[in-house]
N, C-alpha and C positions, 0 to 999 in steps of 0.2 A: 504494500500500500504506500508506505515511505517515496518507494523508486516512481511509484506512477504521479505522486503529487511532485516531485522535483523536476521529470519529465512536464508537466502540466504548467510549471513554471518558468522552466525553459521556454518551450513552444511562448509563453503569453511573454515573456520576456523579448524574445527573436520576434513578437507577433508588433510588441512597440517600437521596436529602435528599425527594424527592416523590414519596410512593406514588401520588398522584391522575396525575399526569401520566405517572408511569412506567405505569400502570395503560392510560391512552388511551395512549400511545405504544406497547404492545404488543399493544395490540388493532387499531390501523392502521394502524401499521407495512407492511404488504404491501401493504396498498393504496395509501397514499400511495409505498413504492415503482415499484408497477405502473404508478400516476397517474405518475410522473417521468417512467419508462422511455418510455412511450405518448407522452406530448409530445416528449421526448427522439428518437425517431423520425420520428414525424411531422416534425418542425422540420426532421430531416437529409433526410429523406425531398421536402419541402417546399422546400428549397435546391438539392437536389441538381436538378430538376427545371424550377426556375426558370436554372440555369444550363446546361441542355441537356444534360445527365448520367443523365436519365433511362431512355432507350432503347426509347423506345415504339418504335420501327422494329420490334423483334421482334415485337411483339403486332398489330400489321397485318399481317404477312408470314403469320399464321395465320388472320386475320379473312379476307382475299384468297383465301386458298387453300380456306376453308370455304365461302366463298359461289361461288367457281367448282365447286366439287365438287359445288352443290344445284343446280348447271346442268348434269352430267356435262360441264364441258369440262374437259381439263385444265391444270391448273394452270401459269401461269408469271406470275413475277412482274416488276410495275414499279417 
């Protein structure tokens, strides 16, 4: 909460002394938010993954069970 009211300070601070950059800062602002958030995932998303956290087991257990079902046999898993 701290970080986002210093943040909130800034911005109004850069919004009085710089109308140029206040001007760009409020037109991409959301993008460069979305841009953070987006890498910001991927990265955890990218670790979590690398350190076998991921749990791809679930998404085979359905790829297994769909290609036995376009064979009518049914299904058990290994």
């Amino acid at each position: 909460m701290k970080a986002a009211r210093k943040l909130w300070r800034l911005y109004l601070r850069v919004r009085e002394g710089h109308p140029r950059l206040s001007a760009w800062l409020s037109r991409y602002a959301i993008f460069l938010l979305v841009l953070f958030f987006a890498a910001l995932y991927c990265a955890i998303s990218l670790l979590k993954h690398m350190n076998f956290q991921s749990h791809g087991w679930d998404l085979g257990i359905f790829d297994q069970h769909v290609w036995q079902l376009s064979r009518f046999e049914f299904g058990f898993n290994t």
